[in-house]
N, C-alpha and C positions, 0 to 999 in steps of 0.2 A: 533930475538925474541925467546925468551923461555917459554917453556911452564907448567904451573904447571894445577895439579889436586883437586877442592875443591869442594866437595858436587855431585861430578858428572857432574860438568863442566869442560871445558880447558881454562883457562885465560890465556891469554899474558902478558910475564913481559916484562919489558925491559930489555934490552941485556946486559948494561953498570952494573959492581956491585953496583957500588953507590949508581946508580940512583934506582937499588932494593933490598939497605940497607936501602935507605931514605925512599922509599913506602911501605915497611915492619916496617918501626920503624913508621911511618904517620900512618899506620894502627893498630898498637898497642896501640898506645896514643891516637887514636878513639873511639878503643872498649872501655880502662879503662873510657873513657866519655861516655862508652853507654845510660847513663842514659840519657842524653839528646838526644831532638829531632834531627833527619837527621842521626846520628852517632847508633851503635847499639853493642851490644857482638859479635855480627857475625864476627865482625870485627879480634877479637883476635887470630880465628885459622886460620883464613886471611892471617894476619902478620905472625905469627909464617910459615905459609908453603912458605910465599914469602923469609922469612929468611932463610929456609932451605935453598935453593937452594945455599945457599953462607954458611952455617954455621954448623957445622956438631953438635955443640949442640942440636940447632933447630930439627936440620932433625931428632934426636935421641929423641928427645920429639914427634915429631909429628910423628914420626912409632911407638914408643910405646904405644900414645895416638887412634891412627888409628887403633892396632891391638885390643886392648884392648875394645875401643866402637866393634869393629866384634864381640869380642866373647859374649860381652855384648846382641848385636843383636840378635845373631845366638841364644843365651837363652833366651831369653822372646819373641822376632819378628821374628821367622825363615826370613817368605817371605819377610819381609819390607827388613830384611839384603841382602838376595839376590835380593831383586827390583831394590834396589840403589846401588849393587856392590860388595860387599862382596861374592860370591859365597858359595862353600860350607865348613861348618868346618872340618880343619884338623883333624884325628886320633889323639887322645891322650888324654893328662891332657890340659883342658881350664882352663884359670884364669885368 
């Protein structure tokens, strides 16, 4: 079993690629029905990091997207960013 990281938890995928092509693509076709009840948006960066783990597009959207909400954090929520994991920002140009 493999492990991924979402919101500050550690999920267990399953081991098999298929089987978390199929749970990552289940989980995308949820979120775009988040509007309905049971299924929700949460769902969307869900999918996208269970896809990473198999797809280096994925993985290249969800570190840009990850770095991007830090920097986001660190300017307007210092402590929220470091509450939930982001530690502290690097030296340099943020953007």
């Amino acid at each position: 079993m493999q492990k991924i990281s979402f919101a500050g938890w550690k999920i267990s995928v399953p081991g098999h690629p298929v089987l978390r092509v199929g749970l990552g693509g289940l989980l995308l076709v949820g979120g775009v029905l988040g509007f309905l009840p049971v299924l929700g948006y949460w769902m969307i960066p869900l999918g996208v990091t269970v896809l990473a783990v198999d797809f280096p597009m994925a993985r290249r959207l969800q570190r840009r997207t990850t770095v991007r909400l830090g920097y986001w954090l660190h300017r307007n929520w210092p402590s929220l960013a470091r509450r939930i994991g982001f530690g502290a920002p690097r030296a340099g140009k943020h953007g």
